[in-house]
Every structure is written in structure tokens, then in C-alpha cells.
N, C-alpha and C positions, 0 to 999 in steps of 0.2 A: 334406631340407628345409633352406632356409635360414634362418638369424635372421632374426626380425622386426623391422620398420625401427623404428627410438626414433622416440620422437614431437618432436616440436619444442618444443610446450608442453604442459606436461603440464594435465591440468584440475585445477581447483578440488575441495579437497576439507574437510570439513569441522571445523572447529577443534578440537581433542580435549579435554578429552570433550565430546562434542556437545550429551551432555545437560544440562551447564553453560550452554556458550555459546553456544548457540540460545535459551533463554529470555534471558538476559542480552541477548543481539544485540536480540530481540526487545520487549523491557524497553525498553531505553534508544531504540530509533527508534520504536516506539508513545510512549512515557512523555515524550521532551523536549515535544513538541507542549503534549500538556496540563500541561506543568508552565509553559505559556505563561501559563494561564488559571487564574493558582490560586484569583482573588478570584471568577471567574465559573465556579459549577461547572457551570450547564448549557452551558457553550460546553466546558467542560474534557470530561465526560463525551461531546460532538459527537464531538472532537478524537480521545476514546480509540477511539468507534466506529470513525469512517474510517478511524483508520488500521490499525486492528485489520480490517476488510475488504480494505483496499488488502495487508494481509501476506499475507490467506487466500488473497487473488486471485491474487497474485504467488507466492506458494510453489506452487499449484497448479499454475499453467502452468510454476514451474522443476519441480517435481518430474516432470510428464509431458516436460519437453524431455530428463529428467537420463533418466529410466525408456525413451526414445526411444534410447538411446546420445548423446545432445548434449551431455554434462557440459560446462559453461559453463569456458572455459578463460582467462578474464580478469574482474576483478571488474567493470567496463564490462557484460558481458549481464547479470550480474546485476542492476544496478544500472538496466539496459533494461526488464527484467521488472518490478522496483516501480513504474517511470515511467510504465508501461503501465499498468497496474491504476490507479494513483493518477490517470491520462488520465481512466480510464473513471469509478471511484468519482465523483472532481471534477464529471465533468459531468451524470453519474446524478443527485447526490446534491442539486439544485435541486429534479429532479421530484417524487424521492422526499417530501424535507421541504412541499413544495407538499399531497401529497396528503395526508400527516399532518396540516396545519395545517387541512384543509379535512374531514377527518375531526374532524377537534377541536371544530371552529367549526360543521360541521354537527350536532354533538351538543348543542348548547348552543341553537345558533338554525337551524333549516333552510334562512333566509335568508342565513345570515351564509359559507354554503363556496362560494357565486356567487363572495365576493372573491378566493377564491384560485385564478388561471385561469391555462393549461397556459401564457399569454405572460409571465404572472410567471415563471416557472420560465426561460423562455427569457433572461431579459433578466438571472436572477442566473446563469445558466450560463458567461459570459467571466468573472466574477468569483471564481467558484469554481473555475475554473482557474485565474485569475492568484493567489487565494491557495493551492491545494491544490498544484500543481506545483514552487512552491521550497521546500516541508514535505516535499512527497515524498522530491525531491533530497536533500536534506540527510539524511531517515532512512534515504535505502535506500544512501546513504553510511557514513551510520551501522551499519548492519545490513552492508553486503559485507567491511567491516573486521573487525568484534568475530567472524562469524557463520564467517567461510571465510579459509583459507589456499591458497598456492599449495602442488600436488603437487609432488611429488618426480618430478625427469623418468628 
């Protein structure tokens, strides 16, 4: 048999000890956001959700690309992966709050969840990506640095 061919790049692997620098990674790109909003806690507590889904999201589909054989071999996919998630959370997360605010208001008044209609949702949806996607950027920047090292080729 012959040797097996080196790889060119080696994949990402994860900072040592993981079990440090994954929370820590995860710490600092959740936590800048809401340290945005320290005077507003109900925007701060928004802040920590998203982005605490936009991680769940994104680690999920890295872990099935990593568990697939794809280990991500430049901090770029990874940094694709939170972009994605934080795509989807961003534009979900109009409808979502729509339906909450009309659960809210139909509990109080049965008249009052009329005002909150699927076109509301629609019209904050460009806005909740123009602000959820440079938060993203920025954390899953944050998070490819603190979180992953390159391998050893």
C-alpha cells in the first residue's frame, strides 16, 4: 500500500481545552450584543435569546457537516454557518414576536390581537435583517477566533 496523500489544509479543530473555550467563544458572541442594551433590559434579554438560537442553530448544522466527514477547514464556513442561522432567526423572529404580542393583547382584550397582522410582521422582517446580520457577523467573528484553531497539517 502506499502512503496516504497529506492534505493541503488541514481542518479546524477545536481550541484546547474545549471545555474552556467554547463557553468563553460562546460568552463573548452571545453577551457583546446585550451588553449593547444595559439600560434596556427587555431589549437586552431579546438580544441574549437570538442570539443564543442563532448558536443552537448554527452549531447544529456545524456539528452534522463535522459528524458528515466535512470538518470545516477555514474559519470563513464557519463563520457561513452562524450567518445562515442568524439569515433565518432575523427573518423568523418578526413573526414570531407578532404572534406573542397578539397573544398578549388577546388576553387582555379579545379585540385588541386584530392589530397585530401577519403584514406587520412582513414590513419589520427587511429591518430585522438589516439589524440581526452585522450582530451576527461580528459574533460568529467573534466566536471562529476565541472557539477554533487551525489543525496541524
Amino acid at each position: 500500500m502506499s502512503a496516504p496523500i497529506p492534505q493541503r489544509i488541514a481542518p479546524l479543530t477545536w481550541r484546547k481545552p474545549a471545555f474552556i473555550w467554547t463557553p468563553v467563544a460562546l460568552a463573548a458572541a452571545v453577551g457583546w450584543p446585550a451588553a449593547l442594551f444595559l439600560d434596556e433590559p427587555s431589549l437586552q434579554r431579546l438580544a441574549l435569546v437570538a442570539g443564543m438560537a442563532v448558536f443552537a442553530l448554527a452549531l447544529v448544522t456545524l456539528g452534522i457537516s463535522w459528524a458528515l466527514g466535512h470538518a470545516p477547514r477555514a474559519r470563513r464556513v464557519v463563520i457561513v454557518h452562524v450567518l445562515l442561522a442568524g439569515a433565518l432567526i432575523a427573518a423568523l423572529a418578526p413573526f414570531v414576536l407578532t404572534e406573542l404580542l397578539a397573544a398578549v393583547a388577546s388576553y387582555e382584550d379579545s379585540a385588541a390581537a386584530a392589530s397585530f397582522s401577519p403584514e406587520m410582521a412582513f414590513a419589520m422582517a427587511p429591518l430585522a435583517l438589516i439589524i440581526g446580520l452585522p450582530m451576527t457577523l461580528i459574533s460568529a467573528l467573534v466566536f471562529a477566533w476565541l472557539a477554533l484553531k487551525r489543525g496541524e497539517t
